[in-house]
N, C-alpha and C positions, 0 to 999 in steps of 0.2 A: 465530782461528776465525771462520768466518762467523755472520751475526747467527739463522739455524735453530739452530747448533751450542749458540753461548751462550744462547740461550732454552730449549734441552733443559740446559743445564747448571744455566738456575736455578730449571725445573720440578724437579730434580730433589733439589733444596736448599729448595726451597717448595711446600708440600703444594697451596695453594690454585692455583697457576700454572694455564694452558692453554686460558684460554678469552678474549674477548674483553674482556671487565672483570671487575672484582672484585664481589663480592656480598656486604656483609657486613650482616646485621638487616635485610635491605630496602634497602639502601643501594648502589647502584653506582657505580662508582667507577672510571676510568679516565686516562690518559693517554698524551701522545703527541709529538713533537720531530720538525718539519719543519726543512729546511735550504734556503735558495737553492742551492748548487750541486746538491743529489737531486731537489728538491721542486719549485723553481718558475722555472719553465723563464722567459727573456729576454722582458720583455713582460708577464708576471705584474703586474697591478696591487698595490698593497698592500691594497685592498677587496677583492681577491679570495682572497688569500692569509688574510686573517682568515677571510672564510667557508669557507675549504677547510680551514685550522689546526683551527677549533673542531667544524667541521663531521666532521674525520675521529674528532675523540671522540664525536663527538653520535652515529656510526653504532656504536661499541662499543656505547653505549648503548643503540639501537635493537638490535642485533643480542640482546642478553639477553634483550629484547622489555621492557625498560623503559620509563616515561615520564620526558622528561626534564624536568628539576629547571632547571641552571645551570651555568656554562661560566665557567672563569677562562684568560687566556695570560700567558704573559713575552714579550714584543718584545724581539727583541737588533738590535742593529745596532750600527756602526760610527758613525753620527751619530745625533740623531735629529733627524727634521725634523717639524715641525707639519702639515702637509699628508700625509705619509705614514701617520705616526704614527693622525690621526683618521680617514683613510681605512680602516687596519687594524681601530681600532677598530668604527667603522660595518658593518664587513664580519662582524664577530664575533657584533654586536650584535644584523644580521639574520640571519643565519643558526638565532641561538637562536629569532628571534621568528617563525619559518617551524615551528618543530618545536614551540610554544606553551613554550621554557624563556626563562631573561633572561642576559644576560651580564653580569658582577656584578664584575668589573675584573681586575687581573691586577699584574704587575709591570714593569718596564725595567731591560734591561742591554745595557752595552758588550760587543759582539759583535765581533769580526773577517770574518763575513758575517752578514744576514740570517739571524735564525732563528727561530721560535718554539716554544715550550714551552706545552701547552694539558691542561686536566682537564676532564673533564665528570663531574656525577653526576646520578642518577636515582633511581628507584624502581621496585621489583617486589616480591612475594611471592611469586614462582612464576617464576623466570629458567628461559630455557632454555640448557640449555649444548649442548656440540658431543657430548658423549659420550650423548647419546639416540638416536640413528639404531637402526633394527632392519631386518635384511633383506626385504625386501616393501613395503619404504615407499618413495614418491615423492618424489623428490627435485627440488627448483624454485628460481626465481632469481627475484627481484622484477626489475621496468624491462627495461633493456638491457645486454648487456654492450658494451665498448670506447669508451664515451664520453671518458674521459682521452689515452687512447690516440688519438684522431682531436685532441683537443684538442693532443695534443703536435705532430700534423702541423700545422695550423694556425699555433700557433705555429712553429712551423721555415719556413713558407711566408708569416709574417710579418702573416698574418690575424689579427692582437692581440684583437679587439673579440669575434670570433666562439671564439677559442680561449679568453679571458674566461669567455666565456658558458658552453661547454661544462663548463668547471671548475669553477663554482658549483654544486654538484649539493645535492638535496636530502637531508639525513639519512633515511634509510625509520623514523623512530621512530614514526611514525603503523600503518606497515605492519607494524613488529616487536610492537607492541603487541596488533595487530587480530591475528596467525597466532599470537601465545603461547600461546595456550591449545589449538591446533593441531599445532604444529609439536612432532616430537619431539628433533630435532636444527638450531640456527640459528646460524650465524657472520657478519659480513661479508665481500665479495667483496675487500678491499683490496689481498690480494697477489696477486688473478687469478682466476678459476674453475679453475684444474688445481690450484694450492694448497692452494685451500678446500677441493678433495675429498680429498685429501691429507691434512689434515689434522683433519678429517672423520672419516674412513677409521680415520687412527691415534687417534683420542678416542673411538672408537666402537668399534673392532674389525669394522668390517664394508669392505665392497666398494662402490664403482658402477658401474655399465655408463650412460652418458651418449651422446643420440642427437643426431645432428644433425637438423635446424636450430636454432640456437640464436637465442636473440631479440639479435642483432647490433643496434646503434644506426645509426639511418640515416645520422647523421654519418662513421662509418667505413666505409660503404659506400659515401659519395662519392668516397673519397679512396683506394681500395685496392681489387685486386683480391682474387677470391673466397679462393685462399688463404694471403695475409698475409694477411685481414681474419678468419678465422678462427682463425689464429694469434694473433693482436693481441687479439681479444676474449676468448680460450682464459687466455692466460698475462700478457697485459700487466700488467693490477689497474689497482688506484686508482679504480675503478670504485664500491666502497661501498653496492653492492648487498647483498641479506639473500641468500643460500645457503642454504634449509633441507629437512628432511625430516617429509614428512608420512606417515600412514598413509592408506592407499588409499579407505580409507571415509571419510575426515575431507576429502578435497581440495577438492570441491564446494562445501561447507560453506566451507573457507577461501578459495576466491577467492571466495564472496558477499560476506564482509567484509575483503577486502584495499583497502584505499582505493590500492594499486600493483597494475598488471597483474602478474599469478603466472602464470609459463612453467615447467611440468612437460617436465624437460630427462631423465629418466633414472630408475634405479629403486636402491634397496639392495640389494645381494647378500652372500651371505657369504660368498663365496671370497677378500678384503680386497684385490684385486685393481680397480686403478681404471681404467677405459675411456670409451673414445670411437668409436665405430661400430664397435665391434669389436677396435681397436689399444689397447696400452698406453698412456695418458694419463700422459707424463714431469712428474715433482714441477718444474715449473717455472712462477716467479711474482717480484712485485717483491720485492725484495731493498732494506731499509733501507738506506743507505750506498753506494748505482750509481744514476749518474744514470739516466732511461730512457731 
């Protein structure tokens, strides 16, 4: 089965399942397993690969509207080398010291490729999950979307430095935190903006109608015309942006205190029906386990 199919298979066996971390007494609680051949495309530093490893738990985090706590990895590899090794390290270590959490160590194991294995936890009294959405409410994306996505062309076109940079993205846990009290519905963007609504959609029981222009990252509109680059930003992911839904009287309010630009992309409907200018918006997004 694909990695949708067995994640409905262990909502379905686990009451708590479906949202983007665990909530237990105040306590959030996530984790996550990147691979070299899925995850980090040829050229990937090992300093980068740490702050993207811990940083994709630190946005579960954020996406609850947590503040984050601390961050632990396993490093597998097949050798380990000392210069890799603290390079990963450093990378882990700032990544938490960007979102004010600490990276507090981790484990090593012989791998057969590259891989890491990361948890992050936080704190809330008050998470928001994806099952809050109501019809009438605004639906917005923090930053940009297709920044990974540009970053994978870069890399393919062998711009290591620049495709680097684009990877390093920051967790939004400053921004999940400032729209918590805001937001009725928030997920991360990791599998792509058509997923998240998707997914969205089915935790909620509701509908979106989604407009274009979407807030595209200018990086992927250097490198692609207008619709791949729509495409790319739509369904790509790994983007790590907050997806959420506010009510209509609260939106103003929530971008005075979003320390991220908030782009109001679209509105809640209750037909469960999910769109894009009008056309059916196809369930498609990254897929654990395929490369991109």
């Amino acid at each position: 089965m694909d990695e949708r199919s067995a994640l409905g298979l262990i909502a379905e066996h686990l009451d708590p399942a479906g949202d983007d971390a665990a909530v237990v007494d105040g306590l959030v609680v996530t984790i996550d397993m990147l691979h070299e051949s899925t995850d980090f495309p040829t050229g990937t530093t090992r300093y980068t690969a740490g702050w993207r490893a811990v940083g994709a738990s630190l946005s579960d985090v954020a996406a609850m509207g947590g503040e984050a706590t601390a961050a632990v990895a396993v490093y597998g590899a097949s050798t380990f080398e000392a210069e890799a090794i603290t390079a990963f390290v450093d990378g882990a270590r700032d990544v938490c010291a960007a979102v004010d959490g600490a990276y507090v160590g981790g484990d090593l194991d012989e791998h057969d490729e590259f891989t890491a294995a990361t948890a992050a936890v936080g704190r809330t009294d008050n998470p928001v999950l994806r099952s809050g959405a109501s019809p009438g409410d605004v639906v917005c994306v923090t930053g940009t979307l297709g920044r990974s996505a540009a970053a994978l062309g870069f890399f393919d076109a062998g711009e290591h430095d620049r495709a680097n940079d684009l990877f390093r993205f920051e967790p939004r846990v400053a921004a999940g935190r400032a729209l918590a009290p805001y937001a009725s519905a928030m997920m991360d963007s990791s599998d792509g903006l058509a997923r998240s609504l998707h997914q969205l959609a089915e935790a909620s029981d509701v509908g979106f109608a989604v407009e274009s222009p979407l807030p595209i990252d200018d990086a992927l509109v250097e490198i692609t015309d207008p619709e791949e680059r729509q495409e790319l930003a739509v369904s790509f992911g790994e983007d790590f942006e907050l997806v959420c839904t506010i009510p209509e009287e609260k939106l103003d309010a929530a971008r005075e205190v979003s320390p991220t630009e908030l782009t109001a992309i679209g509105q809640v409907t209750d037909d469960g029906a999910v769109a894009l200018d009008g056309e059916p918006l196809p369930d498609h997004g990254y897929t654990h386990g395929e490369s991109g």
